[in-house]
C-alpha positions as CSV (number, residue, x, y, z in Angstrom):
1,X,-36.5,9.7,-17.7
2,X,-33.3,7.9,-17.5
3,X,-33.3,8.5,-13.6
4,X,-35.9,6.5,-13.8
5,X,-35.5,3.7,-15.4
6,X,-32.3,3.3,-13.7
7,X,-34.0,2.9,-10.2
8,X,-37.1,0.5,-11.8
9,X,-33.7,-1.9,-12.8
10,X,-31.8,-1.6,-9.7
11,X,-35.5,-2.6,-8.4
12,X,-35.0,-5.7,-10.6
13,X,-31.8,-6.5,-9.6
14,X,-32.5,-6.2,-6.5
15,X,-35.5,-8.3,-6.8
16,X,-33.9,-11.4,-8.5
17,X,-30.7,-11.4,-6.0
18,X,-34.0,-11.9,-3.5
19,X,-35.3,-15.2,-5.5
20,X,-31.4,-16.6,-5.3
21,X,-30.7,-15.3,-8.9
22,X,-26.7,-15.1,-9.7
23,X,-27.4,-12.0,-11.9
24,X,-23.4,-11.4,-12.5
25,X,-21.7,-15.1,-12.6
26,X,-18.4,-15.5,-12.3
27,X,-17.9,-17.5,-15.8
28,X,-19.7,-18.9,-18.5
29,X,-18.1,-21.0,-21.2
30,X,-19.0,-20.8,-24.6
31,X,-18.5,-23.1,-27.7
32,X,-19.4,-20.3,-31.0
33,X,-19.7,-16.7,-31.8
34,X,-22.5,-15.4,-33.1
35,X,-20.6,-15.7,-36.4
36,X,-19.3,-19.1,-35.9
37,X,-23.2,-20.0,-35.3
38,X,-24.5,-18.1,-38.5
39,X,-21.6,-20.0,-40.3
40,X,-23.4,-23.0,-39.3
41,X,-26.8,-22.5,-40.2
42,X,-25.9,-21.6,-44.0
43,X,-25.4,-25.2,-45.3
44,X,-28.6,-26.0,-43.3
45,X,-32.0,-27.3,-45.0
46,X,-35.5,-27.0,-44.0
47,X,-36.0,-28.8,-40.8
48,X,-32.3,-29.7,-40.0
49,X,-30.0,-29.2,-36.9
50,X,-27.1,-28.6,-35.6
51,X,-25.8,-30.2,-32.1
52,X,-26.4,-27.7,-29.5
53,X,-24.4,-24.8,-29.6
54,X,-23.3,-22.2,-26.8
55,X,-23.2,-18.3,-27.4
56,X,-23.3,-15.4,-25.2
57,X,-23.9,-11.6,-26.0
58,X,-25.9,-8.6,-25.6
59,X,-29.9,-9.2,-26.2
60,X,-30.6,-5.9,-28.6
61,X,-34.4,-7.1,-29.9
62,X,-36.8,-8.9,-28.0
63,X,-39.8,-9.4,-30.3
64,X,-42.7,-11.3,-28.1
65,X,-45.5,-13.6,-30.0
66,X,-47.6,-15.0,-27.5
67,X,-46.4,-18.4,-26.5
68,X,-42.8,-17.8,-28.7
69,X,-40.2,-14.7,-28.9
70,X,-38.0,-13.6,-31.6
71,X,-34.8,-11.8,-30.2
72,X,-31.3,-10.9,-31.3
73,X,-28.4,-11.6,-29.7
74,X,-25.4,-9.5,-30.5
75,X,-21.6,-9.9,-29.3
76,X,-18.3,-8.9,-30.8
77,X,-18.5,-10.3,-33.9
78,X,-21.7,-10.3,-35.3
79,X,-25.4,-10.7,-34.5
80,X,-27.4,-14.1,-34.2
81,X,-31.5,-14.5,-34.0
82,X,-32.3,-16.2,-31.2
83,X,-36.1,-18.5,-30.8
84,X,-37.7,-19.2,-27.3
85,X,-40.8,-21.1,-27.2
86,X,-42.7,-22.1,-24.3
87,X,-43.3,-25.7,-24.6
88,X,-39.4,-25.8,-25.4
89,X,-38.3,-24.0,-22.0
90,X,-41.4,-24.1,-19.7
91,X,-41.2,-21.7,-16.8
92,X,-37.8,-20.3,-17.8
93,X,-39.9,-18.7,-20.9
94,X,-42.1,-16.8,-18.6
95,X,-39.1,-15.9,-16.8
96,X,-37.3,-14.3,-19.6
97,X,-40.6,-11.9,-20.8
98,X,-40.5,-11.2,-17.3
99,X,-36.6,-10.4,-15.9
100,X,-34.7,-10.2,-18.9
101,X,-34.7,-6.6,-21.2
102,X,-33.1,-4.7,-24.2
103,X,-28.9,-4.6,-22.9
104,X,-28.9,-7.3,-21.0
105,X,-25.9,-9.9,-21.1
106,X,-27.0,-13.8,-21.8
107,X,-26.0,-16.8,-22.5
108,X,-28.1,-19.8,-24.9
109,X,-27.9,-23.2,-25.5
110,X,-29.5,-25.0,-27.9
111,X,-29.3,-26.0,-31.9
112,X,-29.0,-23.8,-35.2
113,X,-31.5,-23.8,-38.0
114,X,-33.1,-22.4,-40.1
115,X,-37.0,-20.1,-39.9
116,X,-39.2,-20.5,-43.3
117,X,-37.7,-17.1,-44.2
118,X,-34.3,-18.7,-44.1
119,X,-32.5,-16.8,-41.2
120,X,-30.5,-18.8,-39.1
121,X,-31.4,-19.1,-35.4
122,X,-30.8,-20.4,-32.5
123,X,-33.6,-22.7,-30.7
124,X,-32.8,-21.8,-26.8
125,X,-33.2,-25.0,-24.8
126,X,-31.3,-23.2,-21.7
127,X,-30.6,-19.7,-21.3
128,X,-28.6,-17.9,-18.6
129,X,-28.5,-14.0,-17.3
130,X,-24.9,-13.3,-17.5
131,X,-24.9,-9.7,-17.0
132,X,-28.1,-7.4,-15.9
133,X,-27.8,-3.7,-17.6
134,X,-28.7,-0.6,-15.2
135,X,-29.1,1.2,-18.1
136,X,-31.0,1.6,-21.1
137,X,-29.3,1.3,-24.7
138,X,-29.5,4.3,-26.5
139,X,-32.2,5.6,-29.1
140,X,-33.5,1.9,-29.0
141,X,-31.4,-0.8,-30.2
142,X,-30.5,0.6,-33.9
143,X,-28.5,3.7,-33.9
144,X,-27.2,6.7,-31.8
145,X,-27.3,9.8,-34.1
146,X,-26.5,12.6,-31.3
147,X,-22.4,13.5,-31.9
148,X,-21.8,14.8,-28.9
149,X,-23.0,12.2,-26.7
150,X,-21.1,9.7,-29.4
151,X,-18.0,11.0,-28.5
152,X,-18.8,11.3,-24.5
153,X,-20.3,8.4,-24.6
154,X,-18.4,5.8,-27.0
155,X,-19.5,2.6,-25.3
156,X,-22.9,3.3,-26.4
157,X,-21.9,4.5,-29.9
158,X,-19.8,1.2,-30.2
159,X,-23.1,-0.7,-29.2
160,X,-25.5,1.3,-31.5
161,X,-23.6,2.2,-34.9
162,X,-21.7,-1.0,-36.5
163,X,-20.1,1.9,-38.8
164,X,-18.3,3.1,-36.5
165,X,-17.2,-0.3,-35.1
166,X,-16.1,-1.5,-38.7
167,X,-13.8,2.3,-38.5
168,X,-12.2,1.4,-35.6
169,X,-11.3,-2.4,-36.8
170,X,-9.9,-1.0,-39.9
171,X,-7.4,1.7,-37.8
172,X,-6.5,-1.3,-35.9
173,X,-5.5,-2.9,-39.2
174,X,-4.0,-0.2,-40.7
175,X,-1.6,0.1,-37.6
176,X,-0.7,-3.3,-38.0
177,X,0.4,-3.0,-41.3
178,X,2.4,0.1,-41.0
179,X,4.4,-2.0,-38.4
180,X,4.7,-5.1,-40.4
181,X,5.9,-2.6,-43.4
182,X,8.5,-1.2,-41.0
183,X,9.6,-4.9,-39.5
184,X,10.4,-6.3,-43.0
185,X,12.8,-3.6,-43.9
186,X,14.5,-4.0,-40.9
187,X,14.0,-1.0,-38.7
188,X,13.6,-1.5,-35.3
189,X,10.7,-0.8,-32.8
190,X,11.2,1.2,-29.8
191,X,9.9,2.8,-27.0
192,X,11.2,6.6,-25.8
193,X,10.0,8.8,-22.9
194,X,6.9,11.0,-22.4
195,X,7.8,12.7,-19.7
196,X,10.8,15.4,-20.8
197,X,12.6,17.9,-19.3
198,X,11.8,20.2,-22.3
199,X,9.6,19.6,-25.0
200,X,11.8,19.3,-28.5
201,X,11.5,17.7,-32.4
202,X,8.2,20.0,-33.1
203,X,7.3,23.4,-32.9
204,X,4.8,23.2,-30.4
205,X,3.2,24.6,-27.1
206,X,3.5,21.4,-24.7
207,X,1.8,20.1,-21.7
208,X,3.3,20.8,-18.3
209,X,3.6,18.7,-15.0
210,X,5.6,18.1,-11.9
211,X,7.3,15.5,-10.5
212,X,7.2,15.0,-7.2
213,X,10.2,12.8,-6.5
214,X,12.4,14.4,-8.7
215,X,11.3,17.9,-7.6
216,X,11.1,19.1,-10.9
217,X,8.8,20.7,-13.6
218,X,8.2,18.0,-16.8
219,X,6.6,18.1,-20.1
220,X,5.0,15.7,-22.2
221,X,6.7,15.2,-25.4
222,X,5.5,16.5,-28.3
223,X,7.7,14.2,-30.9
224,X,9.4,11.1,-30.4
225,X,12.6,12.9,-32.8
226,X,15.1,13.7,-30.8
227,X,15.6,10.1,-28.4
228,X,15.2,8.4,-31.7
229,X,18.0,10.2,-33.3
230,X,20.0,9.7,-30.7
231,X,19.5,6.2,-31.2
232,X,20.9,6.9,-34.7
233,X,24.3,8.4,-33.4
234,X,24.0,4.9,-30.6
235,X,24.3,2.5,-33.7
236,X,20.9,1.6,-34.4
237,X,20.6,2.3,-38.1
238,X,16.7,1.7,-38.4
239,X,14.3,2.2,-35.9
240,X,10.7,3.6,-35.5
241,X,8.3,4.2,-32.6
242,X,4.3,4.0,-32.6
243,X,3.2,6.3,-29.8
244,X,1.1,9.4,-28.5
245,X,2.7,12.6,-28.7
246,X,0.9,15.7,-26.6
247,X,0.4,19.2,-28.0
248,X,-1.6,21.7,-25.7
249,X,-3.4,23.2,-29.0
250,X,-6.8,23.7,-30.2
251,X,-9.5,21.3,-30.7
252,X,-11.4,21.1,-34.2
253,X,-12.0,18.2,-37.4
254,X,-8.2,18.2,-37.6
255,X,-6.4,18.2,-34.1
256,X,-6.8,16.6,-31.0
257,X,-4.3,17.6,-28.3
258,X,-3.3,14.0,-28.0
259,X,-2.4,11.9,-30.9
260,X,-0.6,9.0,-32.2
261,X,2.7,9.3,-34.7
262,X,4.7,6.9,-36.1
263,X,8.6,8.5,-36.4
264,X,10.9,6.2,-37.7
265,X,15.0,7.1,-39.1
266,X,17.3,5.4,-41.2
267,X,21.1,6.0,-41.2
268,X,22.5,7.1,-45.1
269,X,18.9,7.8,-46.3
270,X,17.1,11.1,-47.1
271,X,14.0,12.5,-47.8
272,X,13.7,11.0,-51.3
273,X,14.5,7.3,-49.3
274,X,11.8,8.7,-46.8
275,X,9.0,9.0,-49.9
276,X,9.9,5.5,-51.0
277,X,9.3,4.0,-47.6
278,X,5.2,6.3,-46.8
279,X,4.6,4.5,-50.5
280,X,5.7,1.1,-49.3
281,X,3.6,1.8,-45.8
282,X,0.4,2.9,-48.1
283,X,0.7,-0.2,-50.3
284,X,0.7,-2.2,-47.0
285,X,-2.4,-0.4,-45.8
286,X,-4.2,-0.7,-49.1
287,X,-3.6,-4.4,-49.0
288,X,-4.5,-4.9,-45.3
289,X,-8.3,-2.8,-45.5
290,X,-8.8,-4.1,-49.3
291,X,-9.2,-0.5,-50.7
292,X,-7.2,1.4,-53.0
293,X,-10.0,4.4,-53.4
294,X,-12.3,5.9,-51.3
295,X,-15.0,9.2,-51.1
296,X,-13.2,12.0,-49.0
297,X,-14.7,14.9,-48.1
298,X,-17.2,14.4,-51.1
299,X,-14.8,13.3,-54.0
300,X,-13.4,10.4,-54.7
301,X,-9.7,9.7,-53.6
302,X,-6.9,7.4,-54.8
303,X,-4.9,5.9,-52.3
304,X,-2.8,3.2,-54.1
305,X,1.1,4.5,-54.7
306,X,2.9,5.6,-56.5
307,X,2.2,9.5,-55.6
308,X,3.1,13.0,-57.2
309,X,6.6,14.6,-56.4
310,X,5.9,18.2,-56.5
311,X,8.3,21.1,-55.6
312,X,7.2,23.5,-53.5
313,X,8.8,26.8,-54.9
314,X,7.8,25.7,-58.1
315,X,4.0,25.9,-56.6
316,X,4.7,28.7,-54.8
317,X,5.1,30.6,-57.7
318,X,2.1,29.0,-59.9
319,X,-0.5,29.5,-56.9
320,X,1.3,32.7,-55.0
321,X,2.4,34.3,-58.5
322,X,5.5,35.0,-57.5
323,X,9.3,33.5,-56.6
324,X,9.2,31.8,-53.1
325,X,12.6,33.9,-52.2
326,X,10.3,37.0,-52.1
327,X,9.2,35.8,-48.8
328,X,12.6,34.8,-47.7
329,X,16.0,36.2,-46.2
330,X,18.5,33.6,-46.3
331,X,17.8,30.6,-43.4
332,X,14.8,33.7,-41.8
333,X,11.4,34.7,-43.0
334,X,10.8,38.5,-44.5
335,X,8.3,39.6,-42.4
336,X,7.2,42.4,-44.9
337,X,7.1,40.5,-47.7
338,X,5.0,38.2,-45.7
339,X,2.3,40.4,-44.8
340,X,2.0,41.5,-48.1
341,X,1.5,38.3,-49.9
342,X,-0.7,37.4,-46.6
343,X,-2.9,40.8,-47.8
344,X,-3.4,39.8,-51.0
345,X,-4.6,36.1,-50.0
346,X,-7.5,38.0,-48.0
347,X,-6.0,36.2,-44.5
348,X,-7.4,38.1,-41.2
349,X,-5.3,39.3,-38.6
350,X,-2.0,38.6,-40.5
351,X,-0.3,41.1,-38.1
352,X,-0.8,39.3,-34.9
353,X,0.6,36.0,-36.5
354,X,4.1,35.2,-36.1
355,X,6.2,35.0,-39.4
356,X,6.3,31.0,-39.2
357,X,2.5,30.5,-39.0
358,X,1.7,33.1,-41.6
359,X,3.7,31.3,-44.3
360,X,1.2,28.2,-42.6
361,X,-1.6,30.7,-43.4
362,X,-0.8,31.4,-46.9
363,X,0.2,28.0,-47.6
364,X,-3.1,26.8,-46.4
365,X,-4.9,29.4,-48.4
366,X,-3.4,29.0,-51.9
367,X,-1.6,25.6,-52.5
368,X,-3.6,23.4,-50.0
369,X,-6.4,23.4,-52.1
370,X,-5.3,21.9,-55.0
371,X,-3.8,19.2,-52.9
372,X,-6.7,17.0,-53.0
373,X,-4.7,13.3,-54.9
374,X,-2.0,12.1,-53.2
375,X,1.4,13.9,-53.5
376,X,4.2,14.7,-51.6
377,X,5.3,18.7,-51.3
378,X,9.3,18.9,-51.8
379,X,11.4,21.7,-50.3
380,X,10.5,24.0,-47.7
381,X,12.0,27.3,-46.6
382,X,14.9,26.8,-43.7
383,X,13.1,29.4,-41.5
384,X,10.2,27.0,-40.3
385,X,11.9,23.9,-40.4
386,X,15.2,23.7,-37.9
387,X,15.8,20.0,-38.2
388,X,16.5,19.4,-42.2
389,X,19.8,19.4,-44.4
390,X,19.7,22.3,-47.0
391,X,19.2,22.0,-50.4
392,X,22.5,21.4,-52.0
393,X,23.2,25.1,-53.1
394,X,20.5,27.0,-51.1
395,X,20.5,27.3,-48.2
396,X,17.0,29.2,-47.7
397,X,15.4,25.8,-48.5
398,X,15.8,22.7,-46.8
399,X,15.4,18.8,-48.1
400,X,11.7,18.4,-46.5
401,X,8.3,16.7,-48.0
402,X,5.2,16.5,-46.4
403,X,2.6,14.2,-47.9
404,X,-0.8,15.4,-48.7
405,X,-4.0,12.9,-48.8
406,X,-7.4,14.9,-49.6
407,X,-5.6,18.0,-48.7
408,X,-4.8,16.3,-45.3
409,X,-1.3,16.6,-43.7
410,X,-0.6,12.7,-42.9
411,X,3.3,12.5,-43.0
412,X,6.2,15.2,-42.6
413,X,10.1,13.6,-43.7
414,X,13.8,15.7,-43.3
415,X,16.9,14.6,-45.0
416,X,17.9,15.1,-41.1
417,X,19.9,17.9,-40.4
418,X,23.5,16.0,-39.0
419,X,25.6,19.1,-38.7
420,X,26.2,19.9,-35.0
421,X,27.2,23.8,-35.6
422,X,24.4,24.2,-38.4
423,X,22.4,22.7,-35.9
424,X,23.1,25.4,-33.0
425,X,22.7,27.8,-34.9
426,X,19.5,27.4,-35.9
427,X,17.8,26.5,-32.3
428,X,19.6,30.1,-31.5
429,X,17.3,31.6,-34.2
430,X,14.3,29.5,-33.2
431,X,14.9,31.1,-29.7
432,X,15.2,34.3,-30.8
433,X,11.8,33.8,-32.3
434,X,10.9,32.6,-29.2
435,X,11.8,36.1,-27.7
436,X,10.0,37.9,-29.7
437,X,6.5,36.2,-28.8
438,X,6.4,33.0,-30.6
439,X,5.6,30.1,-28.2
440,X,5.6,28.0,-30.7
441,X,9.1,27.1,-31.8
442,X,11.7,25.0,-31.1
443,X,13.8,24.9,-28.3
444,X,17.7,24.5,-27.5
445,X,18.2,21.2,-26.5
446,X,21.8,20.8,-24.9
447,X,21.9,17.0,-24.5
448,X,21.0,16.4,-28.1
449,X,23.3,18.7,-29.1
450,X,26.1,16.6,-27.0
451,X,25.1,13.7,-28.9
452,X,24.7,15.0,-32.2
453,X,28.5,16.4,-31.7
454,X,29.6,12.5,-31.2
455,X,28.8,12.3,-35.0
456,X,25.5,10.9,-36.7
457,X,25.7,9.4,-40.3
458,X,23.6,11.2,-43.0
459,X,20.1,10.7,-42.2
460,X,16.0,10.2,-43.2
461,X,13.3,10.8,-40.9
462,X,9.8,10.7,-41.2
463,X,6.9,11.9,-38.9
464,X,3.3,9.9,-40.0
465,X,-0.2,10.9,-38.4
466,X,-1.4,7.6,-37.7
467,X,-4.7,9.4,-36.6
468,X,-4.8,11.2,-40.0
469,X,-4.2,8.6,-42.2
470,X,-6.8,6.6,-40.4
471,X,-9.0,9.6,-41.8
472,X,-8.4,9.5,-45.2
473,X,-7.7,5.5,-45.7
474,X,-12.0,5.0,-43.7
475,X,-13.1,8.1,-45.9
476,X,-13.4,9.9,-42.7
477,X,-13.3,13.6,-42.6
478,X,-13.4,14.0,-38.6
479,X,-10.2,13.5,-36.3
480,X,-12.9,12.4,-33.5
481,X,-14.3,9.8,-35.4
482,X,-10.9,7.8,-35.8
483,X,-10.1,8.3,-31.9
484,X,-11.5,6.7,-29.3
485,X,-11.9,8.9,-26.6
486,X,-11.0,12.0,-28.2
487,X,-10.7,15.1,-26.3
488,X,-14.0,17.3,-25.2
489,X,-14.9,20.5,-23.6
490,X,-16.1,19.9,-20.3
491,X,-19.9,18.7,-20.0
492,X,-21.9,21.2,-18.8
């Protein structure tokens, strides 16, 4: 069907390039948006008008009445009715029922007013084809419900669905004030490379390719940590990045193998500095999209700071029943101890796990839940994060929050780990791990080692899922619906 009505407007393209028709002109200058035109026509009274105006967009209605037409014309801002009448526009009217359809680009000229049912309009004394559409819009001009094809297809689900639109606007607004939050306390933006010789700063399977000229194997980056801490030990004292970070893991409501994180460090702060700055970045975001609540996931959400400070081994034994150093042995997870906790959550195929994800699992299982408001989990075990100072007197725990929004992961902070021995030791565990079938840790990188031996000042990072807090701040429980393009199976 489509087939079809592709070659029957190729047809008509053809046909008016044959009568001398410029069907794709080079320019066409326009005075008003749609909006600027509706503005307009609100102080208008019956019978008034405005000097002629000049708007262009995307015809999505074309109602025909005999001798006049109703249509809408629709462009990045907003949508405008538009009036042609035959007596107004002579032969250019028949012209218009005749080569001009639903998707096509035009430009008007004429004056605003006002119809007896008070909608402002535009009475065409001129109009102009500025772009012929091939193909048809989808499901009409009102809506594209098919999810798929949405995400395959996002031109047309821009077009059809203003929803979606108005999400996309806001992510764009909440990015912008997450960098103005960042610029007024002084940190610094930069930019760090994608292509590695190793992926390090997550535990992560990365993306491989090779380099031609250089004659060697890459990797695309799976954190921006590790350049940006070097930056640390360089003198810069604040800085933060905005960027896409690659992981080659699975695809579902919650990940997408490319994303976008914001990292940012400041020298002589911790974690606790790191939970002050996510609040000052929400109350930014809250002020930027006018919300401070929203339906998640089918319950209402607050999103306005301050948030809850809550301990993790302190949760660990209200929703596990039992002290969190059951599960570990010193700066290493007990594997036993594991598995038997992971039995008694009713988690599948705990033994094929490694130790790192099943603590992930059980997590997931009993404390997740109940992580629905806004808090920020406090103190993680040493064994599954190698980056992060230990608690003052424990070394099985480390100084690390991550932030929960409707039980959504949106931000991951360290009271960085500055201790160049500590540090070594720990990548030699994570690569041990590594040895034992775990893909997923983190490797030994030499060079930051190097640097981190020059000296860096005590230290707070955070990680923030710019694609996941878009989720929670639109009230949008679906990863794909705050990106783009997100990634796909292929089309079969």
């Amino acid at each position: 069907m489509e087939d079809d009505i592709l070659r029957l407007k190729i047809e008509k393209a053809r046909e008016l390039r044959g009568r001398g028709v410029d069907i794709y002109p080079h320019r066409w200058p326009r005075t008003h948006t749609a909006a600027q035109a509706a503005e307009m026509g609100r102080a208008l009274e019956k019978d008034q008008r405005t000097d002629p105006v000049r708007v262009a967009g995307r015809l999505v209605q074309i109602r025909e009445m005999g001798k006049v037409s109703f249509s809408h014309l629709q462009d990045g801002d907003a949508r405008i009715q538009i009036y042609l009448k035959k007596d107004i526009l002579g032969e250019a009217y028949a012209s218009f029922l005749k080569d001009f359809h639903v998707g096509d680009f035009v430009g008007v000229e004429g004056p605003v007013f006002k119809t007896r049912t008070g909608e402002t309009t535009i009475e065409v004394r001129s109009l102009t084809m500025l772009a012929k559409a091939l193909r048809p819009l989808p499901e009409k001009w009102h809506g594209l419900k098919d999810t798929d094809l949405r995400y395959r297809k996002r031109h047309l689900d821009l077009i059809a669905n203003q929803d979606v639109r108005k999400v996309f606007i806001a992510r764009s607004k909440l990015i912008t004030a997450a960098r103005g939050a960042f610029d007024k306390l002084g940190f610094l933006e930069v930019e760090t490379p994608i292509l590695l010789p190793q992926a390090g700063g997550a535990s992560a399977r990365p993306f491989e390719t090779f380099h031609r000229a250089l004659d060697r194997r890459l990797f695309l980056r799976i954190a921006t940590e590790l350049h940006l801490k070097r930056l640390i030990i360089g003198g810069f004292e604040r800085v933060y990045e905005i960027g896409r970070v690659f992981r080659n893991e699975g695809v579902d409501t919650r990940h997408n193998p490319e994303f976008t994180m914001l990292e940012a460090y400041q020298a002589y702060g911790d974690y606790n500095k790191m939970a002050d700055l996510f609040e000052k970045v929400a109350e930014e975001v809250c002020a930027a999209l006018g919300v401070e609540s929203v339906e998640y996931r089918g319950k209402p959400l607050k999103l306005k700071p301050p948030f809850r400070r809550l301990d993790l081994p302190a949760l660990w034994k209200e929703r596990c029943g039992e002290d969190i150093h059951a599960i570990l042995d010193g700066k290493s997870l007990n594997r036993a101890a594991l598995l038997s906790l992971a039995t008694k959550a009713g988690i599948e195929t705990a033994q094929a796990l490694p130790s790192a994800k099943l603590f992930d699992r059980i997590f997931d299982a009993r404390i997740l839940p109940g992580l629905h408001e806004p808090a920020f989990v406090m103190n993680y075990p040493t064994a599954v994060t190698p980056l992060a100072k230990c608690v003052p007197g424990d070394p099985s725990l480390v100084e690390r929050f991550e932030c929960f929004i409707g039980s959504e992961e949106v931000a991951n902070a360290y009271s960085e780990l500055n201790d160049p021995l500590d540090q070594r030791e720990r990548f030699e565990e994570q690569a041990r791990q590594r040895a034992g079938g775990n893909e997923e840790t983190e490797l030994l990188d030499a060079d930051f080692l190097e640097a981190l031996e020059v000296g860096m000042p005590p230290t707070g990072g955070i990680g923030i899922g710019v694609d996941r807090l878009a989720m929670v701040f639109t009230g949008t429980p679906s990863i794909r619906e705050v990106i783009l393009f997100p990634s796909l199976k292929e089309e079969t």
